[in-house]
C-alpha positions as CSV (number, residue, x, y, z in Angstrom):
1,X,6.0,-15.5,11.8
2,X,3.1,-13.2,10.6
3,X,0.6,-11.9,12.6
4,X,-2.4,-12.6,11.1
5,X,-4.6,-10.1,13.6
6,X,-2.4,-7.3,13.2
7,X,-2.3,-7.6,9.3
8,X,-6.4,-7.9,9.3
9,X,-6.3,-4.8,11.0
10,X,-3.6,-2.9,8.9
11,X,-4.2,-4.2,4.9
12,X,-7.8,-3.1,4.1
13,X,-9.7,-5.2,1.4
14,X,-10.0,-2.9,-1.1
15,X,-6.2,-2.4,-1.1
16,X,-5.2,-5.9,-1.6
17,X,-8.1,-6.0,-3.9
18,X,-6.3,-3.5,-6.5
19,X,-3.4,-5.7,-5.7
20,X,-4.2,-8.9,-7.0
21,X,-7.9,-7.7,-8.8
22,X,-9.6,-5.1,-10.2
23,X,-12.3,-2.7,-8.2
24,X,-14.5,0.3,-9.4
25,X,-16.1,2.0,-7.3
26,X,-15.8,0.0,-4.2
27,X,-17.1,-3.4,-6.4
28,X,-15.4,-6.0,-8.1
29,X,-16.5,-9.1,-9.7
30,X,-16.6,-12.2,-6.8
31,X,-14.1,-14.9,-7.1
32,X,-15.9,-17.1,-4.9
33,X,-18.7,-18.1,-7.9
34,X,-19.1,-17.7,-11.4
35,X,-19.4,-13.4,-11.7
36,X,-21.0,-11.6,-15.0
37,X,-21.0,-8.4,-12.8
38,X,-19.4,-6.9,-9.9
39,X,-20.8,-8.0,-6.9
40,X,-18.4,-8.1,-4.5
41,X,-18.4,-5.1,-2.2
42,X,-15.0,-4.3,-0.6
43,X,-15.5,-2.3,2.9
44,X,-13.0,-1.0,5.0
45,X,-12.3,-3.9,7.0
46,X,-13.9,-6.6,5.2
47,X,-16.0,-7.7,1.6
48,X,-19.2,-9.1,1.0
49,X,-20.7,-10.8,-2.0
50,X,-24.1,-9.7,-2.2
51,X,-24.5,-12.7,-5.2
52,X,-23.0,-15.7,-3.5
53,X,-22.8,-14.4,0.2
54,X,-18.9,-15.1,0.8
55,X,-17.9,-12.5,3.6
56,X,-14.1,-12.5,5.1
57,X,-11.1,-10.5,5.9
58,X,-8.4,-9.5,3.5
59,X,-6.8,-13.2,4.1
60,X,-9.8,-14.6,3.0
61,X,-10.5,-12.3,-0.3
62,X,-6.3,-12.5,-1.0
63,X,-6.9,-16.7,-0.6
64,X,-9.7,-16.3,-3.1
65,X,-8.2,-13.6,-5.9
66,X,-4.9,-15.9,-6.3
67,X,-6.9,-19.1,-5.8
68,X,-4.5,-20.3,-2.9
69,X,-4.5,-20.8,1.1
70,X,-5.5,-18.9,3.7
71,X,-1.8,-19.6,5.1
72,X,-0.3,-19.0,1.5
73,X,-2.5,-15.5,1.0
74,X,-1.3,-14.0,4.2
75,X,2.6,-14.8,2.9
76,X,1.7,-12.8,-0.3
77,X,0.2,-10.3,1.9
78,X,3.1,-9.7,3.8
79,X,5.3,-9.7,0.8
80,X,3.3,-7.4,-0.7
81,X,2.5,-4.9,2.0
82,X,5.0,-5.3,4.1
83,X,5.2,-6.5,8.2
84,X,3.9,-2.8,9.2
85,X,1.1,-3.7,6.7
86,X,-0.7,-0.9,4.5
87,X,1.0,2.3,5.0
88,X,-1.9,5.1,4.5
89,X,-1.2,7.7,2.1
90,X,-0.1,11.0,2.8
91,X,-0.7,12.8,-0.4
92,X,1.9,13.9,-3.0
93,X,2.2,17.5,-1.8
94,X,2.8,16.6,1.7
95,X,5.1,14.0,0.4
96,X,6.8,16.3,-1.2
97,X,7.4,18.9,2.1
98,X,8.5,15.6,4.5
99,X,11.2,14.4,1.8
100,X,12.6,18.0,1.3
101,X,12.7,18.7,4.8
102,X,14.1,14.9,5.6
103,X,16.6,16.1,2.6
104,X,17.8,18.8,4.2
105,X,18.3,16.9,8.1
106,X,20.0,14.4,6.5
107,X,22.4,15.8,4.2
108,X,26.4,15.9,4.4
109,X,26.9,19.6,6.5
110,X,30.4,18.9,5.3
111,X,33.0,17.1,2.3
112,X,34.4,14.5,4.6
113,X,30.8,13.2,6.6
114,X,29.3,9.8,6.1
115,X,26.4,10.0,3.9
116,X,23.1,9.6,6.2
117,X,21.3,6.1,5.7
118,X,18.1,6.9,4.1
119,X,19.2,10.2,2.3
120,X,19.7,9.0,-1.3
121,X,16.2,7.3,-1.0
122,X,14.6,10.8,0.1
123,X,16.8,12.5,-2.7
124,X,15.1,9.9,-5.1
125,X,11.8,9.6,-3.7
126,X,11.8,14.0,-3.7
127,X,12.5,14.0,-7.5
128,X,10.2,11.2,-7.8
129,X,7.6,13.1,-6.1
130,X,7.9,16.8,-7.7
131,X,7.8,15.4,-11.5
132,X,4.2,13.1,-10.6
133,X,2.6,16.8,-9.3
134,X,4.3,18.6,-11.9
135,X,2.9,16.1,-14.7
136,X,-0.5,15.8,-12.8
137,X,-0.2,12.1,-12.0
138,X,-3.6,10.0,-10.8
139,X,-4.0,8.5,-7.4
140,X,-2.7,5.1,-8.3
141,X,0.1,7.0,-10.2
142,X,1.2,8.4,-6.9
143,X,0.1,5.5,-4.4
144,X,3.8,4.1,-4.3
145,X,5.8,7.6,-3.9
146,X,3.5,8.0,-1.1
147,X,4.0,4.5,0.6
148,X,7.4,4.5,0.0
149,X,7.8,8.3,1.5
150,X,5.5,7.4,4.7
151,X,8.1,3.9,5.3
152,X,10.9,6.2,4.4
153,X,9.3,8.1,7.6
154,X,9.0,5.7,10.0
155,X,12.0,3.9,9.6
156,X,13.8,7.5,10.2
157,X,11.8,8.3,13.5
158,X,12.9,4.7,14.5
């Protein structure tokens, strides 16, 4: 069953907006009414059209962007984002230091130990991580090592 409260509180607008839309600078183009320009403003807990004044949470602006239900949006917001909801980013470099020390907990000590659950996906998620800041990836480049590194995380201290 989702929990619609908790994932208005967790998924912010602007995130789902990049999801399923495009934003610059904070703006996209409504899809509540007929938009030339970006008038849409996506804040961090909820959006505003400042042409057609349509104002909601990130169920209501997911509903509108794939033209469905409120009920419908909040499955694709879940699928999407996950139960936890938006996992904030950590940033590639301390990314980076978490999965090399996670590495290095959750390694074999010797030849006949079970492999660790979650230690192949730091392994990957390490390499991952050290060729986007040696190639100078952008932010949206990294967004998904960093989600997947903070999950990674959690699920660990679990």
């Amino acid at each position: 069953m989702i929990d619609y409260s908790k994932m208005k509180h967790t998924v912010p607008p602007i995130e789902a907006a990049k999801r399923y839309g495009s934003v610059k600078h904070g703006f996209m183009r409504c899809p509540f009414h007929a938009d030339r320009t970006p008038s849409l403003k996506l804040y961090s807990d909820h959006f505003h059209c400042f042409g057609c004044g349509a104002h909601g949470d990130v169920i209501d602006l997911a509903a509108g962007l794939l033209g469905c239900s409120k009920a419908e949006a909040a499955k694709h917001l879940e699928a999407d984002f996950g139960s936890v909801g938006f996992v904030p980013p950590l940033g590639l470099a301390a990314c980076k230091c978490e999965l090399s020390r996670c590495r290095s907990a959750l390694a074999p000590k010797s030849p006949g130990d079970v492999i660790a659950d979650g230690y192949a996906e730091a392994c990957t998620l390490d390499a991952w991580a050290g060729y986007l800041l040696d190639v100078g990836a952008s932010r949206d480049e990294t967004r998904l090592v960093e989600q997947k590194t903070a999950r990674l995380m959690e699920g660990l201290r679990d």
